[in-house]
mmCIF file of the C-alpha atoms, coordinates in Angstrom:
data_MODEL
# 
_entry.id   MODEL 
# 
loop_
_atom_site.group_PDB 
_atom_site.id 
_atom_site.type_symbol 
_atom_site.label_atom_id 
_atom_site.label_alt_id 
_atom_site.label_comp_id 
_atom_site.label_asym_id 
_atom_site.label_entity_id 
_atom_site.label_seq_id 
_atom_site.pdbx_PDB_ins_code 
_atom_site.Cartn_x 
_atom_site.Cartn_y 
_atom_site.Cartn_z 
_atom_site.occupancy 
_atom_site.B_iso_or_equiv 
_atom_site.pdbx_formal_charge 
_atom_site.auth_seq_id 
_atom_site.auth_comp_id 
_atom_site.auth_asym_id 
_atom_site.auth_atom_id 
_atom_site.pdbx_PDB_model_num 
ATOM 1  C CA . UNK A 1 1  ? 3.104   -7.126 10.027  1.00 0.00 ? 1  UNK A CA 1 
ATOM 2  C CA . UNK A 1 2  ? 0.390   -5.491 11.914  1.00 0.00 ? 2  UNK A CA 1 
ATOM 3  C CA . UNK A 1 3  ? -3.385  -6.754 11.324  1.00 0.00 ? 3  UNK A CA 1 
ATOM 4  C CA . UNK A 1 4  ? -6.046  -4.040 11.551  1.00 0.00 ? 4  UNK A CA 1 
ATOM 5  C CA . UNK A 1 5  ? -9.918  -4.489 10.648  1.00 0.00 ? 5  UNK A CA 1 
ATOM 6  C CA . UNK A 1 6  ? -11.222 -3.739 7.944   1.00 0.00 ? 6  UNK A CA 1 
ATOM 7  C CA . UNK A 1 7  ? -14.027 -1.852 9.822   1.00 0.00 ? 7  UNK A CA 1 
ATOM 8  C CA . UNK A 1 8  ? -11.745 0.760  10.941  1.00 0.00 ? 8  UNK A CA 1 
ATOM 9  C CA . UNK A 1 9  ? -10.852 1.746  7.006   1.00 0.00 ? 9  UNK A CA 1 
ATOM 10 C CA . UNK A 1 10 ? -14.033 3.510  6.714   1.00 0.00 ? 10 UNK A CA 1 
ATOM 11 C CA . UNK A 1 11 ? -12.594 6.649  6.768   1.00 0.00 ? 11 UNK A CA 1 
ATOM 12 C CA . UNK A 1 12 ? -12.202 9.263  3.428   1.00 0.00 ? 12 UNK A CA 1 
ATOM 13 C CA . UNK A 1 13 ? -9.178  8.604  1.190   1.00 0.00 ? 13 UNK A CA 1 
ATOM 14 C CA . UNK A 1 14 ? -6.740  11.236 0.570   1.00 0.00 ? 14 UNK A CA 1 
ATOM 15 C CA . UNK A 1 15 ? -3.998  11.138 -1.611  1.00 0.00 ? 15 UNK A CA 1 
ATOM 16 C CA . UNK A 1 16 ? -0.363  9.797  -0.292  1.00 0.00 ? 16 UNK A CA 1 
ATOM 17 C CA . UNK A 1 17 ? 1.497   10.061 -3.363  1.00 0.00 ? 17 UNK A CA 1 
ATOM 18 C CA . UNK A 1 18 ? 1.972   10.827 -7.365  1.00 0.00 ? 18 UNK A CA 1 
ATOM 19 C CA . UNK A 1 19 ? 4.669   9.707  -9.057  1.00 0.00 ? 19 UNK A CA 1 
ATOM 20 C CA . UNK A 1 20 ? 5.136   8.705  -12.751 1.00 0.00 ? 20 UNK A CA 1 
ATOM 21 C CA . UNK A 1 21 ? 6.769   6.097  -12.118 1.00 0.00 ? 21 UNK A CA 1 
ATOM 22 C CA . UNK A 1 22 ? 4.852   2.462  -11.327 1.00 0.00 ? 22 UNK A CA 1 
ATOM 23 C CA . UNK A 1 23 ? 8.373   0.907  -10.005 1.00 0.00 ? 23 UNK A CA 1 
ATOM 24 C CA . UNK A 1 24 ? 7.756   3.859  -7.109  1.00 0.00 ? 24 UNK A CA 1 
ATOM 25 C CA . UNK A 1 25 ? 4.172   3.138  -6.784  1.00 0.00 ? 25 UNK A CA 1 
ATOM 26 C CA . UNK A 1 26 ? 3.982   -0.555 -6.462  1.00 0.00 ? 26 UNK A CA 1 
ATOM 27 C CA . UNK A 1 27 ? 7.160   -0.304 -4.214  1.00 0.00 ? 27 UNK A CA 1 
ATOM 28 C CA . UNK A 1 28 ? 5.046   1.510  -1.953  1.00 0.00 ? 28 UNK A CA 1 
ATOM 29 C CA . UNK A 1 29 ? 1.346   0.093  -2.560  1.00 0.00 ? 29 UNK A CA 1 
ATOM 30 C CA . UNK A 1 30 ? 3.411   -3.749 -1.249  1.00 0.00 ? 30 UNK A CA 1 
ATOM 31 C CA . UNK A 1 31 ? 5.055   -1.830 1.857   1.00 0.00 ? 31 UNK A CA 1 
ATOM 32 C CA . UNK A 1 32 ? 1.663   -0.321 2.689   1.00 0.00 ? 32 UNK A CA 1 
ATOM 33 C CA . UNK A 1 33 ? 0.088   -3.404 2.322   1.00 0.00 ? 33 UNK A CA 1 
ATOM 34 C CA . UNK A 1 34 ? 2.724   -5.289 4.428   1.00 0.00 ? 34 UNK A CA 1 
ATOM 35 C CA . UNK A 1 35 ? 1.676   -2.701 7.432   1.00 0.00 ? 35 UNK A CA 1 
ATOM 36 C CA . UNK A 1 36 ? -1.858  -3.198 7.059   1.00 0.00 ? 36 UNK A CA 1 
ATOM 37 C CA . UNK A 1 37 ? -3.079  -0.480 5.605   1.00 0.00 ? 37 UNK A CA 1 
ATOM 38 C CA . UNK A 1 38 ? -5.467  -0.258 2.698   1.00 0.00 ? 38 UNK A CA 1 
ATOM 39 C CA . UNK A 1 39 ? -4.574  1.930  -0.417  1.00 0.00 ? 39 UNK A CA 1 
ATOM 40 C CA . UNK A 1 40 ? -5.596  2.943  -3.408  1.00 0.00 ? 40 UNK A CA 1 
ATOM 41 C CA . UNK A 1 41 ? -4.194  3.283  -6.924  1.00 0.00 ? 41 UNK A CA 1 
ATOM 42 C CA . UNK A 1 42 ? -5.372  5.234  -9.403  1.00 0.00 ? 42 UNK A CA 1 
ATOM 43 C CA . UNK A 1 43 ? -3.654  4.685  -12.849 1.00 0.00 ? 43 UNK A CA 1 
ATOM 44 C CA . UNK A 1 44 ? -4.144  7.664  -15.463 1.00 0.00 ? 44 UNK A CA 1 
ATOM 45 C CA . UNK A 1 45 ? -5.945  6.686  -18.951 1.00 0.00 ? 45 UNK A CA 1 
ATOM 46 C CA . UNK A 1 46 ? -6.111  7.838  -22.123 1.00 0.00 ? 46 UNK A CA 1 
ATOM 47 C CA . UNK A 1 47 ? -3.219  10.060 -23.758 1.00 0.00 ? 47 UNK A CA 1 
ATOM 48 C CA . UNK A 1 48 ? -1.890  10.818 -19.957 1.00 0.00 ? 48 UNK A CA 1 
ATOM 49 C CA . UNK A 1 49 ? -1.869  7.330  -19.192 1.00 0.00 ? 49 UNK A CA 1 
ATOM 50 C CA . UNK A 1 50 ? 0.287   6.334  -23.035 1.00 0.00 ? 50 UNK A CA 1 
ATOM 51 C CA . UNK A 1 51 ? 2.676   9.460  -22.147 1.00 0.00 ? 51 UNK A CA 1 
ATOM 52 C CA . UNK A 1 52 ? 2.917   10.416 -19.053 1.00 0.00 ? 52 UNK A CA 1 
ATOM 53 C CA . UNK A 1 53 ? 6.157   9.338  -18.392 1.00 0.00 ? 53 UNK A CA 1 
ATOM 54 C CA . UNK A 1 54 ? 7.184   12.644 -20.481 1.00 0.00 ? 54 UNK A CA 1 
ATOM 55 C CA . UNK A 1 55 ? 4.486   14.768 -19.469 1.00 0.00 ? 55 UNK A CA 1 
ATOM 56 C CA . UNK A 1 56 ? 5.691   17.723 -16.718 1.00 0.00 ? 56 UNK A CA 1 
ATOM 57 C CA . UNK A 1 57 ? 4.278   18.605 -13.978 1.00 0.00 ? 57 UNK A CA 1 
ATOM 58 C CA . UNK A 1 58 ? 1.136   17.263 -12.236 1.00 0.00 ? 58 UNK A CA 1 
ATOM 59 C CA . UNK A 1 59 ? 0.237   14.992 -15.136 1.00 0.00 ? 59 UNK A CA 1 
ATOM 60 C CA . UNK A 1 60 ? 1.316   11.645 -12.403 1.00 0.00 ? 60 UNK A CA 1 
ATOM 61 C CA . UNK A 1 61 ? 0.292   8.874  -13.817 1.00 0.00 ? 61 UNK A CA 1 
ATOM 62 C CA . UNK A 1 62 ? 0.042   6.409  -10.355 1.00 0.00 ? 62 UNK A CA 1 
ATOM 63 C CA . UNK A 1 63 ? -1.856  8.232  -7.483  1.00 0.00 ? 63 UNK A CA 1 
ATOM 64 C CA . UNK A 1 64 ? -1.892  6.207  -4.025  1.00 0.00 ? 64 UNK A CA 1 
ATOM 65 C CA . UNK A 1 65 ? -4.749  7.377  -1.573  1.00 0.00 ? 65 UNK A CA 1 
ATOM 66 C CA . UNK A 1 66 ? -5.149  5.945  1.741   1.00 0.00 ? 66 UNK A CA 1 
ATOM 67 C CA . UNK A 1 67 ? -7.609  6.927  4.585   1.00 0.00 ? 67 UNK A CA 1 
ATOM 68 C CA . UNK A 1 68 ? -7.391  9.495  6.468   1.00 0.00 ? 68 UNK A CA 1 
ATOM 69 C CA . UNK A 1 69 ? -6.763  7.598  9.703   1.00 0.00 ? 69 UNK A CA 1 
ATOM 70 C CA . UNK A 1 70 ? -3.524  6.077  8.267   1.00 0.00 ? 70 UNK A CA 1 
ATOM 71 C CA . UNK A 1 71 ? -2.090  8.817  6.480   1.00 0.00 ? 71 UNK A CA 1 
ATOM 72 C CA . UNK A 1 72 ? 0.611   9.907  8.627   1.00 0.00 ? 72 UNK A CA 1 
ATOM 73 C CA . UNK A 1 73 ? 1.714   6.198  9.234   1.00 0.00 ? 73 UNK A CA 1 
ATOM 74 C CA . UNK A 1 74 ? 1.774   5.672  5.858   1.00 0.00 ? 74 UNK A CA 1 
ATOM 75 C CA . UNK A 1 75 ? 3.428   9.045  4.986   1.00 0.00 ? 75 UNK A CA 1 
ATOM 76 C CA . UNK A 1 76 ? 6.129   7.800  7.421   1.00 0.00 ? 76 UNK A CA 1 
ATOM 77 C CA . UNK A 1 77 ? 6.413   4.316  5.442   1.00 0.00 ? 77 UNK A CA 1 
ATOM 78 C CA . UNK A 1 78 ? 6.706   6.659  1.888   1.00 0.00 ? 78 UNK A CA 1 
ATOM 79 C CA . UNK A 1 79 ? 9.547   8.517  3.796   1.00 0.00 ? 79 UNK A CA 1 
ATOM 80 C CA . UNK A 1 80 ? 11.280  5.600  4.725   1.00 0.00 ? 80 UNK A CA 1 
ATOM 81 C CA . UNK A 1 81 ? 10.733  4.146  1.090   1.00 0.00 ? 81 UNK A CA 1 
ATOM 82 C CA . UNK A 1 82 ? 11.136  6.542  -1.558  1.00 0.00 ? 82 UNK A CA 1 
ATOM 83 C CA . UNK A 1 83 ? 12.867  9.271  0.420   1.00 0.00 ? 83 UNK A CA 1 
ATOM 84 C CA . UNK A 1 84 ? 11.422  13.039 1.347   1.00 0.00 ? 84 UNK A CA 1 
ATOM 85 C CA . UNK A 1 85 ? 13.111  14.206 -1.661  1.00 0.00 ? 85 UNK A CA 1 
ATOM 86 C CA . UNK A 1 86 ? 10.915  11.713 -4.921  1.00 0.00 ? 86 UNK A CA 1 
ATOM 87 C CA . UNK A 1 87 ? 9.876   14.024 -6.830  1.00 0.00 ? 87 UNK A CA 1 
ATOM 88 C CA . UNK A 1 88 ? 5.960   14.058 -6.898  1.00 0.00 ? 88 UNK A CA 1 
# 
């Protein structure tokens, strides 16, 4: 596991991921973690968050940001996780 300080996660967070599915996004919030790196996740509310599961499209309702610095680590990590081929 590699340590990093928290003082160099200042950066802007940019979106990693959208799935619809939380057994993707917690799969990959714990393997971020496990690396170091901070993320985010956003969970949607209201009648996207009660039914997005059947929703199309961009209605995701997990969205995992991380800074900008670790993106393309942690793009890597998603790769190596859910595959290039999840559907967002």
């Amino acid at each position: 596991m590699s340590e990093k300080n928290s003082d160099e996660h200042s950066g802007k967070f940019i979106e990693l991921h959208a799935t619809r599915d939380m057994i993707y996004s917690d799969m990959l919030k714990g393997a971020l973690e496990e690396e170091g790196i901070v993320c985010l996740v956003k969970r949607a509310t209201g009648i996207h968050g009660q039914y997005g599961a059947s929703l199309p499209g961009d209605l995701a309702m997990f969205r995992i940001y991380v800074t900008e610095e670790d993106y393309e680590e942690a793009n890597n990590i998603k790769e190596q996780i859910l595959g290039e081929n999840e559907e967002d």
